[in-house]
C-alpha angles and dihedrals in degrees: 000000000000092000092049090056083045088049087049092045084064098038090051090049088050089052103043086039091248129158103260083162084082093227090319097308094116125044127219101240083059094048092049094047082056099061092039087059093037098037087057093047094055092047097044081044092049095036115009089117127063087227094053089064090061092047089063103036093032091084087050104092101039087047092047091054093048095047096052096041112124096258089207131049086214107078097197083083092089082177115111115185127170 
């Protein structure tokens, strides 16, 4: 997990236009072969398996249902907060 916290240094750097290029000592094209390798490890660790996919939607559904349920019985309480 230390590359992937590497991978999202970088990313970070690209989104707030920052210099992920640490002064020029790295190049782009280096940067960008990095989060294709780690990027692949990450997905083939989270679903590289058929089974893995389950493990990450399976909580979908229930959560859905949980999250979109009326808080209140009184339903002059337009409100809805999580």
């Amino acid at each position: 997990w230390g590359a992937k916290s590497v991978m999202d240094a970088f990313t970070f750097s690209e989104n707030e236009g920052l210099d992920a290029t640490l002064s020029g000592r790295l190049n782009m094209s280096t940067i960008k072969a990095f989060h294709e390798v780690v990027e692949g490890m990450v997905q083939g660790m989270n679903f590289g398996q058929p089974h893995q996919i389950t493990y990450w939607t399976g909580d979908f559904i229930p959560t859905l249902l949980r999250l979109a349920r009326v808080p209140l019985v009184d339903d002059v309480n337009k409100l809805h907060v999580f």
